[in-house]
C-alpha positions as CSV (number, residue, x, y, z in Angstrom):
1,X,108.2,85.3,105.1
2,X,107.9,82.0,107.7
3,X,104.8,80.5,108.0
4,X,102.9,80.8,110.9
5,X,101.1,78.3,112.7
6,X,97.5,78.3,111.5
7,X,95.6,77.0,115.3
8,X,98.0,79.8,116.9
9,X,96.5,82.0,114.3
10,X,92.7,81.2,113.7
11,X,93.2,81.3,118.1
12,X,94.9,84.8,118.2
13,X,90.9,86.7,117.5
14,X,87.7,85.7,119.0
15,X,85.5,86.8,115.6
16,X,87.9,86.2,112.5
17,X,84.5,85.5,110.9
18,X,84.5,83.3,108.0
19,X,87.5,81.9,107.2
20,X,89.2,79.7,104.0
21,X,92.6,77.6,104.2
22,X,93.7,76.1,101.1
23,X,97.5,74.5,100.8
24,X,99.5,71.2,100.0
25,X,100.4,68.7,102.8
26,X,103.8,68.7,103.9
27,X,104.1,65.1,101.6
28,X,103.1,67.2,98.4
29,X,100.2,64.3,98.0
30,X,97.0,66.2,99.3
31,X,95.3,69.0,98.4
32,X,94.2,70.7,101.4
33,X,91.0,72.6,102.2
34,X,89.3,74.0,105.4
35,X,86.3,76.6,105.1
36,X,84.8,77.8,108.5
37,X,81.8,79.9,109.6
38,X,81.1,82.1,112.9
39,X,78.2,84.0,114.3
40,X,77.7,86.5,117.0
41,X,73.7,86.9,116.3
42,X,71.1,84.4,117.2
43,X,70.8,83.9,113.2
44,X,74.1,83.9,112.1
45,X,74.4,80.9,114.7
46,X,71.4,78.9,113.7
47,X,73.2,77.0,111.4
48,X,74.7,73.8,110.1
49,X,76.3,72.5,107.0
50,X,74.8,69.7,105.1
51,X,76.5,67.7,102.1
52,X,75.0,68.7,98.6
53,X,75.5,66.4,95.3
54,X,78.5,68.7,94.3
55,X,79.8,70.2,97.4
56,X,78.1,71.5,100.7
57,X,75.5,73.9,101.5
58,X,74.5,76.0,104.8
59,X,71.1,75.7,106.5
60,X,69.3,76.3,109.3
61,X,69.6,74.6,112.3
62,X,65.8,75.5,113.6
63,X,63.9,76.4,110.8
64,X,61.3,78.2,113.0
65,X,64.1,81.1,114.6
66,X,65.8,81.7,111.2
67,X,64.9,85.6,110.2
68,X,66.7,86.7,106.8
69,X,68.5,84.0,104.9
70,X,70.0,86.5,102.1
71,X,73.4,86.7,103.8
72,X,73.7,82.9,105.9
73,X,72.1,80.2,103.4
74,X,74.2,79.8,100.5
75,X,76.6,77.0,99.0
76,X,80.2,77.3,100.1
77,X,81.5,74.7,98.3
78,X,80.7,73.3,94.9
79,X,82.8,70.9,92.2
80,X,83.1,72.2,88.7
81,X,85.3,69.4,86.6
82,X,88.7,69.7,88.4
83,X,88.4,72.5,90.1
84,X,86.6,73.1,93.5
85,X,85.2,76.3,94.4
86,X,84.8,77.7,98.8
87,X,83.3,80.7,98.9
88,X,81.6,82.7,102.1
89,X,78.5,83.8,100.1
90,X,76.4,83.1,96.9
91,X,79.2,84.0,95.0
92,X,80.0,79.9,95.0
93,X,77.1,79.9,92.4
94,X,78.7,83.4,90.5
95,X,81.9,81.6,90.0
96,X,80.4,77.9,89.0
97,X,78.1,79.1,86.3
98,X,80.6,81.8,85.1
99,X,83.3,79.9,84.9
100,X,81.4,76.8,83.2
101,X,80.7,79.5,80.4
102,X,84.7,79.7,80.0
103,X,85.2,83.2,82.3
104,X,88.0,83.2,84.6
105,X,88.0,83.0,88.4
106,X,89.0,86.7,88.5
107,X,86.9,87.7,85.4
108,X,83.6,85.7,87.2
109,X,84.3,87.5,90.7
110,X,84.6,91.4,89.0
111,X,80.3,90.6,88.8
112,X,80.4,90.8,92.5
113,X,81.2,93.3,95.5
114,X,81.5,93.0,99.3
115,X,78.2,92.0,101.1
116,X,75.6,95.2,101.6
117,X,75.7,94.3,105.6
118,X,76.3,97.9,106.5
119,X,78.3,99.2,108.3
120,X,80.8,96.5,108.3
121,X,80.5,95.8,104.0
122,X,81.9,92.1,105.1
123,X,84.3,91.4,102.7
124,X,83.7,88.1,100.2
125,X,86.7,85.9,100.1
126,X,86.7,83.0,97.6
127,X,89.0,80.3,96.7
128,X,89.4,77.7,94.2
129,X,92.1,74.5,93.6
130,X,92.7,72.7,90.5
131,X,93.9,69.7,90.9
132,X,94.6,67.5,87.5
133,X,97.9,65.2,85.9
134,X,99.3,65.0,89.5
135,X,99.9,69.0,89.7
136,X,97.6,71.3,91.8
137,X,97.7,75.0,92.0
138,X,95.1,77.5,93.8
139,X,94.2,81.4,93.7
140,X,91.9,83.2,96.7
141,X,90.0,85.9,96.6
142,X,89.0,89.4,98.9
143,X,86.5,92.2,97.4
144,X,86.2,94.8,100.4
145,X,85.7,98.2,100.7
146,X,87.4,100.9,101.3
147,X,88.1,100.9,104.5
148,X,85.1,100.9,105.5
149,X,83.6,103.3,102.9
150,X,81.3,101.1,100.4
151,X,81.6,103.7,97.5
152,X,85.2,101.9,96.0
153,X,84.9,98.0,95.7
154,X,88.5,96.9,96.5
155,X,89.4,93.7,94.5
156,X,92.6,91.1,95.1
157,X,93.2,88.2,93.9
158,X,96.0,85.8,94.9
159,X,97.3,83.1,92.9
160,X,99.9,80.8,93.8
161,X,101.3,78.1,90.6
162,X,103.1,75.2,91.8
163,X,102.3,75.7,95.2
164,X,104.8,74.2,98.0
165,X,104.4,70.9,100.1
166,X,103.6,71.7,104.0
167,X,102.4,75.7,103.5
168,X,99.2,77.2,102.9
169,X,97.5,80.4,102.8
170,X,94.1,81.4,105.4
171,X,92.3,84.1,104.8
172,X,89.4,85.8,106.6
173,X,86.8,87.9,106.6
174,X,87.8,90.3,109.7
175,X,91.0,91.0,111.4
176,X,88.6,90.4,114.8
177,X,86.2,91.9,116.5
178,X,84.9,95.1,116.8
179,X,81.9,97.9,115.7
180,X,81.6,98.2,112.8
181,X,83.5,94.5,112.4
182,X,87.6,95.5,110.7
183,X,87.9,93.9,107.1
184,X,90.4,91.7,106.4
185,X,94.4,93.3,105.7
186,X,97.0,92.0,103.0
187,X,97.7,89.3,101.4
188,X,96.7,85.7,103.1
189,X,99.0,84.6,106.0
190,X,101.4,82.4,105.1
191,X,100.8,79.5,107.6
192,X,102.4,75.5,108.3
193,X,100.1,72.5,106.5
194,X,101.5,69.0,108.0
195,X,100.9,65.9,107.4
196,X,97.8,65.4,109.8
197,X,95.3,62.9,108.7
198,X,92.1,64.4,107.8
199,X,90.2,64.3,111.5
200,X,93.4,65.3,113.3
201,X,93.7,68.5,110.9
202,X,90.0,69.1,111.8
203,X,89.9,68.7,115.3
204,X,92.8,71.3,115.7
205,X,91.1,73.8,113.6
206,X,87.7,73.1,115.6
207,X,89.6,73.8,118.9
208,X,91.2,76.5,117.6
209,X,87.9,78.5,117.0
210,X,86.6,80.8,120.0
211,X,83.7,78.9,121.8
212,X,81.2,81.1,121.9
213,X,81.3,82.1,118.4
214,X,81.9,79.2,116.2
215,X,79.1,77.6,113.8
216,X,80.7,75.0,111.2
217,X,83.8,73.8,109.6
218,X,84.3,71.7,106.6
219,X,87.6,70.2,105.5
220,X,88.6,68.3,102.2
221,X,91.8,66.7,101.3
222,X,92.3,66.2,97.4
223,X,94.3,63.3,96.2
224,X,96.7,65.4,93.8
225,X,96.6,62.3,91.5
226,X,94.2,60.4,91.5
227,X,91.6,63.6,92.1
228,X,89.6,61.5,94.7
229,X,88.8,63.4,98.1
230,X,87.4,62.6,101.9
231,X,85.4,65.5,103.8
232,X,84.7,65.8,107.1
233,X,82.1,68.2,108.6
234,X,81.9,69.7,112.4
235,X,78.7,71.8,113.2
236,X,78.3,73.3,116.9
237,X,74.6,72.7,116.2
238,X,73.6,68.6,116.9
């Protein structure tokens, strides 16, 4: 399999939803992490991410026109020790309190299913990178349905040791638009991680992204030895 060019990707669909890239710059020094969210509703777009003590955090953008925050306020990103967490739902908080009780990221994640947002059951995806002793390795996540039918959970989980300088894997939560909204297919796309510096690498996933429909991005790059990291946030909403 050749990777894919992630912008050529992430452009290819108007509505891939939410979306998580994790990989290793093409210098094997940087962890590499970029989380996005989309909206076609007037809720789903009233939002923003904020920095948190341990990670990030959605909110609304205007308090006053948010209308049910079960499925669009939740913690995407959180820091346990070595390891952080990107998540596209509350699961972020499954997976840090499970796994600080010595569970697995797969073990934490069998607690949950795909979101109740019938009809389209949106599929959680998850991801998490360890980085420690100048060595980094990652593993993603996808509960979904059946196809569409919410009475089998479907549960994959991807893990990738020793992972290779300059690729990545992006996954998503719809293969693009439609009603009810297609879940995600196979295993994540193999795509190209360069050597961009952290606000070039941004940009091109921020341009990437259909107009009309995206919300917020948030991108990390991990030192792979000295564990240090710089963020960077884009929200729609200013």
């Amino acid at each position: 399999m050749k990777p894919v060019s992630l912008y050529d990707d992430i452009a290819s669909t108007s509505y891939p939803g939410r979306g998580i890239v994790i990989g290793k710059s093409a210098d094997g020094e940087r962890a590499v992490i970029a989380y996005f969210i989309m909206g076609r509703s007037e809720n789903s777009r009233n939002r923003i991410f904020v920095k948190t003590e341990d990670g990030i955090k959605t909110q609304a953008f205007d308090p006053s026109k948010l209308v049910d925050p079960s499925l669009i306020i939740y913690s995407p990103v959180r820091v346990l020790g070595n390891k952080t967490i990107v998540t596209n739902g509350d699961q972020t908080d499954t997976v840090y309190e499970l796994m600080n009780q010595q569970m697995t990221f797969e073990q934490s994640l069998r607690t949950r299913e795909f979101e109740p947002d019938e009809p389209n059951y949106t599929p959680r995806i998850s991801g998490i990178v360890k980085c420690g002793d100048g060595k980094m390795n990652y593993a993603m996540s996808i509960l979904k349905s059946a196809d569409g039918n919410p009475d089998c959970c479907e549960r994959y989980t991807f893990s990738y040791d020793c992972p290779l300088s300059g690729v990545g894997r992006f996954i998503h939560t719809y293969m693009g638009d439609g009603n009810p909204l297609p879940s995600f297919e196979g295993e994540p796309t193999l795509v190209k991680i360069e050597n961009d510096d952290i606000d070039t690498f941004a940009n091109k996933i921020w341009d990437s992204l259909d107009d009309d429909n995206k919300v917020s991005l948030f991108v990390r790059y991990i030192d792979i030895k000295s564990n240090t990291c710089e963020s960077r946030i884009i929200n729609k909403n200013k």
